[in-house]
Z-matrix of the N, CA and C atoms (Angstrom, degrees):
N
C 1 1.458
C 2 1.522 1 108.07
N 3 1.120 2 112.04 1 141.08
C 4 2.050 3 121.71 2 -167.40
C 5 2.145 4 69.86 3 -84.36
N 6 1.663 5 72.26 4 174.91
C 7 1.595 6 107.72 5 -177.27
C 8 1.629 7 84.30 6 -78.48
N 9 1.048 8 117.39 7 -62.25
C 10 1.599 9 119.44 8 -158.46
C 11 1.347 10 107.53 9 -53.37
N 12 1.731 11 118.98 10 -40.01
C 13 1.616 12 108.29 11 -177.08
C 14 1.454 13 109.73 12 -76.33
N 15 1.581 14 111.81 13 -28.23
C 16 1.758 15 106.27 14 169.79
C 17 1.080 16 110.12 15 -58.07
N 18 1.360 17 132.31 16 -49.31
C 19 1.802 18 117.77 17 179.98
C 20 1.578 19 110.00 18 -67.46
N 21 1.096 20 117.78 19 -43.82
C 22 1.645 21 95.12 20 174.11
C 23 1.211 22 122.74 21 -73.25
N 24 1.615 23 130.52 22 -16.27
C 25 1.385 24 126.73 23 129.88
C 26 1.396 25 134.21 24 -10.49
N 27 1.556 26 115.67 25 -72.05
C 28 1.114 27 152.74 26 -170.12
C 29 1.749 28 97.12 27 -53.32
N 30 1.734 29 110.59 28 -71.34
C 31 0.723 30 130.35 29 170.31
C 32 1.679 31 144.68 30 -33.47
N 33 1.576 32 89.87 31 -48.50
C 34 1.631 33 108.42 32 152.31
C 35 1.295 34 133.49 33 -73.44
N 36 1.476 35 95.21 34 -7.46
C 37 1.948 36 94.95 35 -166.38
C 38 1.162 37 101.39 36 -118.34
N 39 2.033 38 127.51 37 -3.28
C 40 1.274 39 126.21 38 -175.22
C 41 1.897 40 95.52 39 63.60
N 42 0.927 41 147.83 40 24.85
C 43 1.338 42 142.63 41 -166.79
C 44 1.783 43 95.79 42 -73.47
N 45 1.358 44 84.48 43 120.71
C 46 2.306 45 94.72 44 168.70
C 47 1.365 46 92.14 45 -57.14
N 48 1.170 47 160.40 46 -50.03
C 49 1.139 48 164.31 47 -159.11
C 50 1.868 49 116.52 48 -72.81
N 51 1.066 50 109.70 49 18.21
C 52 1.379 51 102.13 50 -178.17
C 53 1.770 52 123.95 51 -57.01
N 54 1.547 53 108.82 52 166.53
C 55 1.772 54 90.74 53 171.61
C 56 1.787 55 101.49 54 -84.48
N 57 1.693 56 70.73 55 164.89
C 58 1.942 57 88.37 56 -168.40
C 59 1.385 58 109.14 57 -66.29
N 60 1.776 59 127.60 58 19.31
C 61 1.317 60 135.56 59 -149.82
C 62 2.097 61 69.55 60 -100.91
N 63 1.632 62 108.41 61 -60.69
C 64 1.002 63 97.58 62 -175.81
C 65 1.461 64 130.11 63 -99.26
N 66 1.263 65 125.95 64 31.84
C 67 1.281 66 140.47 65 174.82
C 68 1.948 67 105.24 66 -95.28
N 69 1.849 68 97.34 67 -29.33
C 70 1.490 69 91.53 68 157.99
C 71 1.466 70 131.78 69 -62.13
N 72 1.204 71 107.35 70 -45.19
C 73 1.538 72 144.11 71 173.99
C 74 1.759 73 108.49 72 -37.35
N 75 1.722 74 103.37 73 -52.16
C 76 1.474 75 95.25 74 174.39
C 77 1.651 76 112.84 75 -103.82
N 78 1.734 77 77.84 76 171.41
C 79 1.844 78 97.56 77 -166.66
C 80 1.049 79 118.39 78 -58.64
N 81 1.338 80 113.20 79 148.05
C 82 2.043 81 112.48 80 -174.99
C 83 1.765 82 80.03 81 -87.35
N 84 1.368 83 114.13 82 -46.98
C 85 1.694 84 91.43 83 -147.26
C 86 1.743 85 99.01 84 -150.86
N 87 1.619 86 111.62 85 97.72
C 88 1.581 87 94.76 86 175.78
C 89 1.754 88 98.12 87 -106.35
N 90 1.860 89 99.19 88 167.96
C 91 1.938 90 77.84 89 141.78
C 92 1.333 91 117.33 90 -129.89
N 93 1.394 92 136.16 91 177.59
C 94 1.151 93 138.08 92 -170.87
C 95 1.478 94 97.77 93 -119.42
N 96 1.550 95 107.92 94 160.03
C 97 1.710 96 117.18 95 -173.40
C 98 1.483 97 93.41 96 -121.74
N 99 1.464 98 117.50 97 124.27
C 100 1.720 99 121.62 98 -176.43
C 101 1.674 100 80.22 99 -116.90
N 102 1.549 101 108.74 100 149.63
C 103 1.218 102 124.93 101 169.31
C 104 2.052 103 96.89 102 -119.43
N 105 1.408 104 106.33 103 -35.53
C 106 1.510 105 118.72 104 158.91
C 107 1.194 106 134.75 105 -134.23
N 108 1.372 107 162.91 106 138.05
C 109 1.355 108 162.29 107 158.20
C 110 1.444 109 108.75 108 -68.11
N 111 1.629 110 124.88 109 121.85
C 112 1.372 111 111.47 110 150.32
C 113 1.553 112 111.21 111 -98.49
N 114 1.683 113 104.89 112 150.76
C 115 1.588 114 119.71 113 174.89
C 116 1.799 115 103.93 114 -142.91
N 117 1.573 116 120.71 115 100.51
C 118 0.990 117 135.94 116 143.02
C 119 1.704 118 79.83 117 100.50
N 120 1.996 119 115.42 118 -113.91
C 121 1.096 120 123.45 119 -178.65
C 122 1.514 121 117.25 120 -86.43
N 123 1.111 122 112.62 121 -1.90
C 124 1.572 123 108.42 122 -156.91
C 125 2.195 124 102.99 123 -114.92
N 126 1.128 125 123.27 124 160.37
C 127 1.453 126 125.80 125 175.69
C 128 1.736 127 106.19 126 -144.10
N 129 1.345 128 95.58 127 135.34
C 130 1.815 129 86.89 128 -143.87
C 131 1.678 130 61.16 129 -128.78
N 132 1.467 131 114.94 130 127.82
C 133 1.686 132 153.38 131 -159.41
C 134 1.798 133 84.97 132 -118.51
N 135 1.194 134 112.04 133 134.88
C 136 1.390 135 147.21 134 176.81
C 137 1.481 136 108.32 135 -99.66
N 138 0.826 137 113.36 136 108.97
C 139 2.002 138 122.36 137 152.35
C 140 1.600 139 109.71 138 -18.54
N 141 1.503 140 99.52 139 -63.17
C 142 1.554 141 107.60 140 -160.50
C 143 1.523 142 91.42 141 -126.33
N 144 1.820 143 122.21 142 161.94
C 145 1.501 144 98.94 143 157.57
C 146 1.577 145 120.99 144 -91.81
N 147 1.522 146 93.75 145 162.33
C 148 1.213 147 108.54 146 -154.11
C 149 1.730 148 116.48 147 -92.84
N 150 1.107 149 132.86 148 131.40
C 151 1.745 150 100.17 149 178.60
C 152 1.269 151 102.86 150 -114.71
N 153 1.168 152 128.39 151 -179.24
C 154 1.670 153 132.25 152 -128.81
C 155 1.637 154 91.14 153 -179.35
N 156 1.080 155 102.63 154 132.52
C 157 1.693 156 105.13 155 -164.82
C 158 1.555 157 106.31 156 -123.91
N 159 1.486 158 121.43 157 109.71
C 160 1.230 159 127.20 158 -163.34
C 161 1.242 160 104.93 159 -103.01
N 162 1.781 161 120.02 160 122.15
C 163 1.153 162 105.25 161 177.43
C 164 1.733 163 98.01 162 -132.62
N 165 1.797 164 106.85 163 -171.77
C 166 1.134 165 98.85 164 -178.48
C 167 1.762 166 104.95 165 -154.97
N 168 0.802 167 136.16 166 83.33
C 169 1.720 168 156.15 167 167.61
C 170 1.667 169 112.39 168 -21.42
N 171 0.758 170 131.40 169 -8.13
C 172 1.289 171 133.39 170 -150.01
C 173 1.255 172 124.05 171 63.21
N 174 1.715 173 133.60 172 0.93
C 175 0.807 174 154.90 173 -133.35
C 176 1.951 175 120.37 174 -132.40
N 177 1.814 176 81.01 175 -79.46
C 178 1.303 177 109.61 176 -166.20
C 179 1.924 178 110.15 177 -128.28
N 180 1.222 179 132.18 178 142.41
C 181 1.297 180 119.88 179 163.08
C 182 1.631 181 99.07 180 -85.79
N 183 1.515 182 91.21 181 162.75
C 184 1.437 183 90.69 182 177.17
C 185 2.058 184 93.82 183 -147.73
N 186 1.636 185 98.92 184 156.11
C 187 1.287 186 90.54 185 -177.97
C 188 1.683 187 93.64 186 -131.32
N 189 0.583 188 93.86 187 121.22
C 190 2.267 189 91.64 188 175.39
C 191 1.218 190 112.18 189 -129.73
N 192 1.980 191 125.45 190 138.66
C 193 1.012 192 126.40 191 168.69
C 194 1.638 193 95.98 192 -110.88
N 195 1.296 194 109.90 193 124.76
C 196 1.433 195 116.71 194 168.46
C 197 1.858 196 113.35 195 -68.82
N 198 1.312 197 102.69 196 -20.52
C 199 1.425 198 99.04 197 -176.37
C 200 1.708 199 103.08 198 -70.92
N 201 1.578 200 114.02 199 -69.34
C 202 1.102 201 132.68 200 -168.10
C 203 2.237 202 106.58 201 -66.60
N 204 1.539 203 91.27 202 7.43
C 205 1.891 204 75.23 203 -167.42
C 206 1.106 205 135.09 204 53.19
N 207 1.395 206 127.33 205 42.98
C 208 1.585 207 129.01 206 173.97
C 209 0.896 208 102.40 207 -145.71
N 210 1.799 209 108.36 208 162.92
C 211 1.237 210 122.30 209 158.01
C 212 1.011 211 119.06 210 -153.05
N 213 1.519 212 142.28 211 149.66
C 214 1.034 213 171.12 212 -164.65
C 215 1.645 214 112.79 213 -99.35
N 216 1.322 215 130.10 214 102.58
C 217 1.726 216 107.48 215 158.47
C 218 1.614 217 106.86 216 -120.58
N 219 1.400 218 126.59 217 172.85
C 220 1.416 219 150.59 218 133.90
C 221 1.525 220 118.65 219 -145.48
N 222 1.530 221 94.78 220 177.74
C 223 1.214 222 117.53 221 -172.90
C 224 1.683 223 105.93 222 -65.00
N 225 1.608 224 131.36 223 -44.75
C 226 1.397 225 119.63 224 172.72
C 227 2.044 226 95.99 225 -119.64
N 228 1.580 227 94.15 226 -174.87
C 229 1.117 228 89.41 227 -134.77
C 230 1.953 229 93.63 228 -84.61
N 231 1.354 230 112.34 229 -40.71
C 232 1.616 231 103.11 230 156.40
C 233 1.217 232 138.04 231 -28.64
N 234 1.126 233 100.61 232 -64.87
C 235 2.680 234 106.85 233 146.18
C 236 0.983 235 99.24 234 -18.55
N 237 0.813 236 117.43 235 -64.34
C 238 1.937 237 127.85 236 -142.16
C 239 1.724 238 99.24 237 -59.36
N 240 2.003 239 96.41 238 -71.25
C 241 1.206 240 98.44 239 178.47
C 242 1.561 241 121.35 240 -45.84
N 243 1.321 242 106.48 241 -45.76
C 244 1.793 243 112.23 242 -171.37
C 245 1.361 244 102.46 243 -46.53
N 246 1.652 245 106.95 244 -45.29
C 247 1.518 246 92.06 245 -156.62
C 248 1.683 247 101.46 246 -84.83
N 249 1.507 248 110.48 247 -18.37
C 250 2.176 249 91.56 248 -177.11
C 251 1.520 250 100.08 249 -70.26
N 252 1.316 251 122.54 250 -28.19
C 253 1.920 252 120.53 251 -177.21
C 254 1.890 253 104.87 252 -63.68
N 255 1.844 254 108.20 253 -33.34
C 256 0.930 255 95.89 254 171.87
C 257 1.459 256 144.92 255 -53.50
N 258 1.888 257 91.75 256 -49.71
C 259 1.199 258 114.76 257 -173.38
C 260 1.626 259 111.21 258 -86.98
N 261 1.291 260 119.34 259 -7.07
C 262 1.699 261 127.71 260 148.52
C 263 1.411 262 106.71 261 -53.49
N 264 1.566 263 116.64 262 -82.89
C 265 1.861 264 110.18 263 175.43
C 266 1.448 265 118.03 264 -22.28
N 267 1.470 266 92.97 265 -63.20
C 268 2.058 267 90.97 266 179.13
C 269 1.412 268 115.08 267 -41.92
N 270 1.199 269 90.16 268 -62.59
C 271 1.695 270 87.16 269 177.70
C 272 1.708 271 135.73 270 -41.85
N 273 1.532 272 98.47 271 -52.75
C 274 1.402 273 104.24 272 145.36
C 275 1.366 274 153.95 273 -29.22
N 276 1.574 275 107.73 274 -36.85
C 277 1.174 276 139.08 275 -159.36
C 278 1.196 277 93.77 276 -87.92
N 279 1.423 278 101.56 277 -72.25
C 280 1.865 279 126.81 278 -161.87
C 281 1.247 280 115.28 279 -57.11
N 282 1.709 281 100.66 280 -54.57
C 283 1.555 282 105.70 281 -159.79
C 284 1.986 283 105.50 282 -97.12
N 285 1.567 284 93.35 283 -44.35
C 286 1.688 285 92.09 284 -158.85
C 287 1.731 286 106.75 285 -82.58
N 288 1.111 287 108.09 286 -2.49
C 289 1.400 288 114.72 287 -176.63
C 290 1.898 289 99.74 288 -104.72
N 291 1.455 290 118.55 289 -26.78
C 292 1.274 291 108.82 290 175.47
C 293 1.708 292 112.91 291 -22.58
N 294 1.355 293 148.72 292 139.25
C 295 1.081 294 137.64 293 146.53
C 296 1.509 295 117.26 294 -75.53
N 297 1.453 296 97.82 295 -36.71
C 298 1.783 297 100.53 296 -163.80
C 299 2.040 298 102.66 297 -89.13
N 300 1.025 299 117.31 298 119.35
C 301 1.496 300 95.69 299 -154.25
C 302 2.053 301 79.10 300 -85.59
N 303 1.340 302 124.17 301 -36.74
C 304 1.431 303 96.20 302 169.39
C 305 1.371 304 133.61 303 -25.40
N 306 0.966 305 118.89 304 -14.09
C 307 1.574 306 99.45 305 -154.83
C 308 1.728 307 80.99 306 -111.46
N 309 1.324 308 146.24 307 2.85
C 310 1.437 309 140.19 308 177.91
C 311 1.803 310 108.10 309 -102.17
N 312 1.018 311 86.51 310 133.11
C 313 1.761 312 101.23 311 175.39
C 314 2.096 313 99.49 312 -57.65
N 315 1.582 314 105.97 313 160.84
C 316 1.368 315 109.82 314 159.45
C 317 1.477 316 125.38 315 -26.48
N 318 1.429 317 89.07 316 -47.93
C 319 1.981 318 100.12 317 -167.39
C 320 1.243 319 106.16 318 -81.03
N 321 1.080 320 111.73 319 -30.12
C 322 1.711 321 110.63 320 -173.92
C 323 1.402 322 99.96 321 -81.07
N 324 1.480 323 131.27 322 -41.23
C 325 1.578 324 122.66 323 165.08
C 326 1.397 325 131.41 324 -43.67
N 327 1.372 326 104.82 325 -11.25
C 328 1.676 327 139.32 326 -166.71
C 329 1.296 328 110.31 327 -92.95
N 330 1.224 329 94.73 328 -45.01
C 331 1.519 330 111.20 329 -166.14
C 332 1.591 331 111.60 330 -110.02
N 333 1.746 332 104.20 331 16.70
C 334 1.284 333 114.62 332 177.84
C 335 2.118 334 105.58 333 -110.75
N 336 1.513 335 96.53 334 -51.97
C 337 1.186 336 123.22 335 154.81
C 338 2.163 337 117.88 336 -27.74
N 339 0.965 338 103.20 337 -58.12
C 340 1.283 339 126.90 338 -179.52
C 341 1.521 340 105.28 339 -70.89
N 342 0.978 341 128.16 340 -89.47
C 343 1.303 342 127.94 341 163.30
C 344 1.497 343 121.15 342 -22.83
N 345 1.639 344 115.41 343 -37.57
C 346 1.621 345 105.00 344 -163.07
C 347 1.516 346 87.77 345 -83.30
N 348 1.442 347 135.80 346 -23.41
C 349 1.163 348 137.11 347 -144.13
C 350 1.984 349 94.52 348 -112.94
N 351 1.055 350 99.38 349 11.74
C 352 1.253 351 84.59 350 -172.22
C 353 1.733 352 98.23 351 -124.38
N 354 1.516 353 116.51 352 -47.13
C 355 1.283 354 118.61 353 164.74
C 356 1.476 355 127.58 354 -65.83
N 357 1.753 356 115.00 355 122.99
C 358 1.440 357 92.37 356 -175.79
C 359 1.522 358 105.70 357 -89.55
N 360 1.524 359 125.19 358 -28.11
C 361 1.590 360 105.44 359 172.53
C 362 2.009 361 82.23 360 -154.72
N 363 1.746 362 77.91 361 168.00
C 364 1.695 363 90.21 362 162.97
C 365 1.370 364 109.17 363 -133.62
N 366 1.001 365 110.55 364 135.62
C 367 1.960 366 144.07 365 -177.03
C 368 1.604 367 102.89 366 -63.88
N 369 1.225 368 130.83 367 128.99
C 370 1.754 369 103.72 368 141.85
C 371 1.233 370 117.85 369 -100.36
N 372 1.386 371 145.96 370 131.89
C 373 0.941 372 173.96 371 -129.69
C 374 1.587 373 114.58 372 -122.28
N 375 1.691 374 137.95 373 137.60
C 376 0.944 375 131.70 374 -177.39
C 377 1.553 376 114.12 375 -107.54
């Protein structure tokens, strides 16, 4: 196989495994500015915008908001995103929607706190 059909290989298959021709090629470290996140039906609107720090290891993507405390990784870089939008919803779900704040540990009061103060509303979406 030429170098050239492995990268368009690579390329077509999203493969974590690309050659290091194009592992140079991508970004060590951007960030992105969210004013909202969508996840599935719902679009969860930010107070302020938010930035979101995209990086990439040679490894793993990773997506982290230092504001909101999460992060997201996979092996390519769509994963990545799916899973920090994922693990945003959860959070949502679990902690900031709790009513009874008894039943949440310190951190989760933290991480309920943060969230209510950080989202100004969420949409549902069709």
């Amino acid at each position: 196989m030429t170098s050239e059909s492995a990268t368009a290989l690579a390329e077509a298959t999203d493969s974590p495994t690309k050659p290091s021709t194009m592992q140079r090629d991508q970004p060590k470290r951007e960030t992105i500015y969210l004013t909202k996140l969508t996840y599935e039906n719902r679009e969860f609107h930010f107070a302020h915008e938010t930035a979101i720090e995209v990086t990439w290891d040679g490894e793993l993507w990773t997506y982290e908001s230092k504001n909101f405390g999460i992060e997201g990784f996979e092996t390519t870089k769509q994963k990545a995103d799916l899973a920090f939008r994922q693990t945003f919803a959860l959070c949502w779900d679990h902690f900031a929607c709790e009513e009874d704040d008894s039943k949440l540990s310190k951190k989760a009061k933290q991480i309920k706190t943060t969230f209510k103060s950080l989202i100004s509303n969420v949409r549902y979406i069709e």
